[in-house]
DRENDO-1510 file (C-alpha; in Angstrom, 1 decimal, always signed):
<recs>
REC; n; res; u; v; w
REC; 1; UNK; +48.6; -7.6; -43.9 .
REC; 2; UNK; +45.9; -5.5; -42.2 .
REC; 3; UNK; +43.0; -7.7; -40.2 .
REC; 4; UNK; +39.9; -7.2; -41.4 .
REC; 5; UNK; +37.2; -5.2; -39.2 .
REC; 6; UNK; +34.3; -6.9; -38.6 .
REC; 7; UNK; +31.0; -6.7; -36.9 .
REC; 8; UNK; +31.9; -8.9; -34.3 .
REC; 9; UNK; +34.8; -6.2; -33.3 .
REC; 10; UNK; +32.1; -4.1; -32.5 .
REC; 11; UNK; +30.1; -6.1; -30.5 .
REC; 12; UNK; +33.0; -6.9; -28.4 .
REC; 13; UNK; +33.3; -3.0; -27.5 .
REC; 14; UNK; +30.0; -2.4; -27.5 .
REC; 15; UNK; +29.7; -5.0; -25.0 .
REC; 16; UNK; +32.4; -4.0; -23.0 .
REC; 17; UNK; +30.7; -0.7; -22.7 .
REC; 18; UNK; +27.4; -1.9; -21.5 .
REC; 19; UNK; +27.0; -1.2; -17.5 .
REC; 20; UNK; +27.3; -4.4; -15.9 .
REC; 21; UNK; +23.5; -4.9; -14.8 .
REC; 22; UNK; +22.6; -5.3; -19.2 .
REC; 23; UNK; +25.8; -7.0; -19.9 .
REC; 24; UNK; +25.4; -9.7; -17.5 .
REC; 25; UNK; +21.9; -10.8; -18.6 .
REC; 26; UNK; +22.4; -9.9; -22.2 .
REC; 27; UNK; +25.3; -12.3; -22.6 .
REC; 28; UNK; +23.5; -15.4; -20.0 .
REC; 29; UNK; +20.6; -15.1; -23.0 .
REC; 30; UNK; +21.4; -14.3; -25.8 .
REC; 31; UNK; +25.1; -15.1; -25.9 .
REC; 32; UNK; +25.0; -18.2; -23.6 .
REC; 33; UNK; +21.8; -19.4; -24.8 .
REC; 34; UNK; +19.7; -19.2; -21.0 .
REC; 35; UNK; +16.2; -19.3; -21.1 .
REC; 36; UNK; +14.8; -15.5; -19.6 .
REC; 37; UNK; +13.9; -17.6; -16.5 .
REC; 38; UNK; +17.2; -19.3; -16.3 .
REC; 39; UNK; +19.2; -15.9; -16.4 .
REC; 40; UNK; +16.7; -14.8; -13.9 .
REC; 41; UNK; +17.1; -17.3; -11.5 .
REC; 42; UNK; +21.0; -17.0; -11.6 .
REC; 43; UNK; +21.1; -13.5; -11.4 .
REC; 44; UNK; +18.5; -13.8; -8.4 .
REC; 45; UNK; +16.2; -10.8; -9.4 .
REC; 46; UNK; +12.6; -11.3; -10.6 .
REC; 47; UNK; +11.7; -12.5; -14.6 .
REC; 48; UNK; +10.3; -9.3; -14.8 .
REC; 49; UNK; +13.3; -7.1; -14.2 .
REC; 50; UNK; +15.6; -9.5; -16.4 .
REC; 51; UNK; +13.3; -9.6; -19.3 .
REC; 52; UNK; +13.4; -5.5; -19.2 .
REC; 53; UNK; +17.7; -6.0; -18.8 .
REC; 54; UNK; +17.7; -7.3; -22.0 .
REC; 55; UNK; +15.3; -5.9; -23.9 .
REC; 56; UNK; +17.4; -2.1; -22.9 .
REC; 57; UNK; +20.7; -3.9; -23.5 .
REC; 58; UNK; +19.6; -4.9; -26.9 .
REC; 59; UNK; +18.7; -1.6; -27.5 .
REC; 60; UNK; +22.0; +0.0; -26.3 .
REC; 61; UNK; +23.6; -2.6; -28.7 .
REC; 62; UNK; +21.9; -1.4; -31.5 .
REC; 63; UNK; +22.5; +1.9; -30.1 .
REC; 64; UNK; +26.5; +1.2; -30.5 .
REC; 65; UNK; +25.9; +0.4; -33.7 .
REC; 66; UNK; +24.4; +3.5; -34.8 .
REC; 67; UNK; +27.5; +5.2; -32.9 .
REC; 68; UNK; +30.1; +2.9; -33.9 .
REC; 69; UNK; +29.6; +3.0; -37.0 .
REC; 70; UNK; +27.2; +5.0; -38.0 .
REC; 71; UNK; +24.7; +2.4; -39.0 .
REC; 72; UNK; +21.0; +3.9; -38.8 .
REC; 73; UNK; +17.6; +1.8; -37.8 .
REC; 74; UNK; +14.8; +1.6; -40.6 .
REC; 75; UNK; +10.9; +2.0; -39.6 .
REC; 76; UNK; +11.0; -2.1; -39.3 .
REC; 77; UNK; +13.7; -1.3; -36.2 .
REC; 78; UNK; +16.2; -2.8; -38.5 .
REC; 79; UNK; +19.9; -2.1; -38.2 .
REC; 80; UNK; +21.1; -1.3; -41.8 .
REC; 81; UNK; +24.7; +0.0; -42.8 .
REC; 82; UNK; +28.3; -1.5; -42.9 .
REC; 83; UNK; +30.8; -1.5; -40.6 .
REC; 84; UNK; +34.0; +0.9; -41.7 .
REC; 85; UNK; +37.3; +0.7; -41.3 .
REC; 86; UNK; +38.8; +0.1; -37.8 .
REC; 87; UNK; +40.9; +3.7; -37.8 .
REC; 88; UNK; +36.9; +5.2; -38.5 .
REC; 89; UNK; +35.2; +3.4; -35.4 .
REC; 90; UNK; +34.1; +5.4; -32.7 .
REC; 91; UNK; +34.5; +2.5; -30.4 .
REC; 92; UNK; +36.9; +0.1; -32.4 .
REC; 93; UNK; +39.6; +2.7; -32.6 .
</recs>
């Protein structure tokens, strides 16, 4: 029995291909479940910079997205598609 692909697959490569300086605060926040000013304060750099670390990494996410698997953004910056079959990921695969 094949596994079924799912979006979470995704993430996990798309994370895995973020540079370091967006995964780190990405997953503290929004994974974790830090405040901004927590993350901040562990990564010791300024709110400001953190707060503009995340804000790019969730775009890069929804960037994989789009690349993965070919999902596309509507004018509300909404993610809309489905995720395919493994064997058609561009990052699963």
């Amino acid at each position: 029995e094949e596994e079924v692909h799912t979006e979470k697959d995704c993430l996990r490569g798309i994370l895995q291909n973020l540079p370091k300086k967006y995964r780190d605060p990405i997953f503290l926040s929004d994974i974790k479940g830090l405040k901004q000013q927590e993350v901040a304060t562990q990564l010791k750099q300024t709110l400001s910079t953190t707060k503009s670390q995340i804000q790019r990494a969730r775009k890069l996410i929804a960037q994989g997205f789009m690349d993965c698997c070919g999902f596309t953004m509507n004018k509300n910056g909404t993610l809309q598609g489905e995720i395919k079959e493994k064997k058609d990921c561009n990052i699963c695969k």
